[in-house]
C-alpha positions as semicolon CSV with decimal commas, in nm:
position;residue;x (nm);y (nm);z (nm)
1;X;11,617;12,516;11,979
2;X;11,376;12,232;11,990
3;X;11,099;12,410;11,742
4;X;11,397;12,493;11,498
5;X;11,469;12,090;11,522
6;X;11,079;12,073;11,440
7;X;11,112;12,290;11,150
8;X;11,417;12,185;10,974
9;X;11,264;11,825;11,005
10;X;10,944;11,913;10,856
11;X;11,094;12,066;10,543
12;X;11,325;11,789;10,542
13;X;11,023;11,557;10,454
14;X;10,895;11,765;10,231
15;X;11,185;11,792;10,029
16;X;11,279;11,420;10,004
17;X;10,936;11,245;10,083
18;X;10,785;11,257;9,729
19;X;11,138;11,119;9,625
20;X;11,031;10,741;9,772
21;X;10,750;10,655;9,559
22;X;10,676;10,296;9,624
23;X;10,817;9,933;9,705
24;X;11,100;9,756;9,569
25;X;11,068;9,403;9,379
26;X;11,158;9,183;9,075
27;X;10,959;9,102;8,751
28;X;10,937;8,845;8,518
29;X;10,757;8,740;8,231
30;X;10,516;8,450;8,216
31;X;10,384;8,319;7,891
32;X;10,018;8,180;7,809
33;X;9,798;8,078;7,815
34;X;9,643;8,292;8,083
35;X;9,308;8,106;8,139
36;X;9,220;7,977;8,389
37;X;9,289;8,251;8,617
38;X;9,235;8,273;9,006
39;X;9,043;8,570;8,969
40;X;8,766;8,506;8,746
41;X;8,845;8,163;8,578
42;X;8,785;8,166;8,189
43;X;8,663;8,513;8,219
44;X;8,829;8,731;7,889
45;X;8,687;9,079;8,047
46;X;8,959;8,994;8,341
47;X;9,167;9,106;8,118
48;X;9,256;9,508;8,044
49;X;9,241;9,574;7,679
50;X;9,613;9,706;7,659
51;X;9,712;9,379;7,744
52;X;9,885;9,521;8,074
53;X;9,855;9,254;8,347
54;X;10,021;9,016;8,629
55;X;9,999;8,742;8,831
56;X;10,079;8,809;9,184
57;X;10,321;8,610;9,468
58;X;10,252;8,491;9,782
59;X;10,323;8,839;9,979
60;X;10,111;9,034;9,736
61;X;9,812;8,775;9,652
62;X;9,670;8,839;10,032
63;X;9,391;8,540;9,973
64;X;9,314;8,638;9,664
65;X;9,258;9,031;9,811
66;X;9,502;9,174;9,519
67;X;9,236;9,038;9,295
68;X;9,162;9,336;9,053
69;X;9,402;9,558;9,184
70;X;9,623;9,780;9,019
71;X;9,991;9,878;9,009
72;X;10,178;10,171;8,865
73;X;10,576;9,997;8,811
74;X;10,925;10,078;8,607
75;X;11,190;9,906;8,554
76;X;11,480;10,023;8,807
77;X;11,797;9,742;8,686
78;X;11,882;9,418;8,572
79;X;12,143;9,232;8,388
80;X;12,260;9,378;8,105
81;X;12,086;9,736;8,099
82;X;11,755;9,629;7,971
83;X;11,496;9,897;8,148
84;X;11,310;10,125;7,906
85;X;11,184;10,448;8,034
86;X;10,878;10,334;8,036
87;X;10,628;10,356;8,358
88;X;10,328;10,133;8,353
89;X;9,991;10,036;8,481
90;X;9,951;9,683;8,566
91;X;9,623;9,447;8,647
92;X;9,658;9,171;8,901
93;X;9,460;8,893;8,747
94;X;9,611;8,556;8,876
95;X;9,847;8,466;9,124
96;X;10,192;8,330;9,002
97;X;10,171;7,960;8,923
98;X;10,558;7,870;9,036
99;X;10,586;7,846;9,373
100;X;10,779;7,991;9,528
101;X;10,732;8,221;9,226
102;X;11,057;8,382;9,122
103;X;10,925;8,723;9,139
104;X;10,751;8,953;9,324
105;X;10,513;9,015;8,986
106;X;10,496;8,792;8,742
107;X;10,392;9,032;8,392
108;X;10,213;8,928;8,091
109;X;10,457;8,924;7,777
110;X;10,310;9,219;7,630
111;X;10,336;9,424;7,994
112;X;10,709;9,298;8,052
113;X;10,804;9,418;7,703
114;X;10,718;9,736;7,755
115;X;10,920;9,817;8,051
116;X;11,257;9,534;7,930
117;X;11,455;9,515;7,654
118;X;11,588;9,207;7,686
119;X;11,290;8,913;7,727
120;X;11,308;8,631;7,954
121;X;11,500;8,782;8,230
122;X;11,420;8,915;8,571
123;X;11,419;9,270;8,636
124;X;11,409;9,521;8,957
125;X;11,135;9,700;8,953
126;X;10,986;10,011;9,127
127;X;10,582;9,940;9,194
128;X;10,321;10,091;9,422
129;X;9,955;10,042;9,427
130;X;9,738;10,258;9,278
């Protein structure tokens, strides 16, 4: 009895573990200009060329630890249905400059137009660290 309790919990895990694939948050957008940073200051090679980035808030800065770090996110919901399908890889160059900040990740313009249709608002997001 007990090793069929085993089993059926082990293939429960494998069915629905690779169905939670990271943390829940919010996003916003923040505009420039994005120098100083931080990071690295006036640095411009902070910066990824695709223009994919984010300042971090308190609970993911970690002392300045998230530094260079990089999350995979999507849009999950927000008002007005304005997620595109869109999965993205974000850079965490700054930390957010509102405190508290409003969000969990605050994304450059470019990076929060690529996962909202709608600008300007604040979106749930899916993100884990990659």
């Amino acid at each position: 009895m007990m090793l069929n309790l085993v089993i059926l919990f082990m293939g429960w895990l494998c069915v629905f573990s690779p169905a939670v694939m990271g943390d829940i948050g919010t996003a916003t957008s923040y505009d420039p200009p994005y120098i100083p940073t931080k990071c690295k200051g006036y640095d411009q090679g902070q910066f990824p060329e695709d223009g994919l980035f984010a300042a971090a808030s308190n609970g993911i800065w970690d002392n300045g630890a998230a530094c260079n770090r990089r999350y995979q996110l999507r849009c999950i919901s927000g008002p007005n249905r304005p997620c595109k399908d869109e999965s993205i890889v974000v850079k965490v160059v700054d930390i957010c400059h509102n405190n508290p900040c409003p969000a969990t990740l605050a994304l450059s313009k470019k990076a929060f137009d690529t996962i909202s249709r709608i600008p300007n608002v604040k979106v749930n997001i899916e993100y884990i660290q990659i």
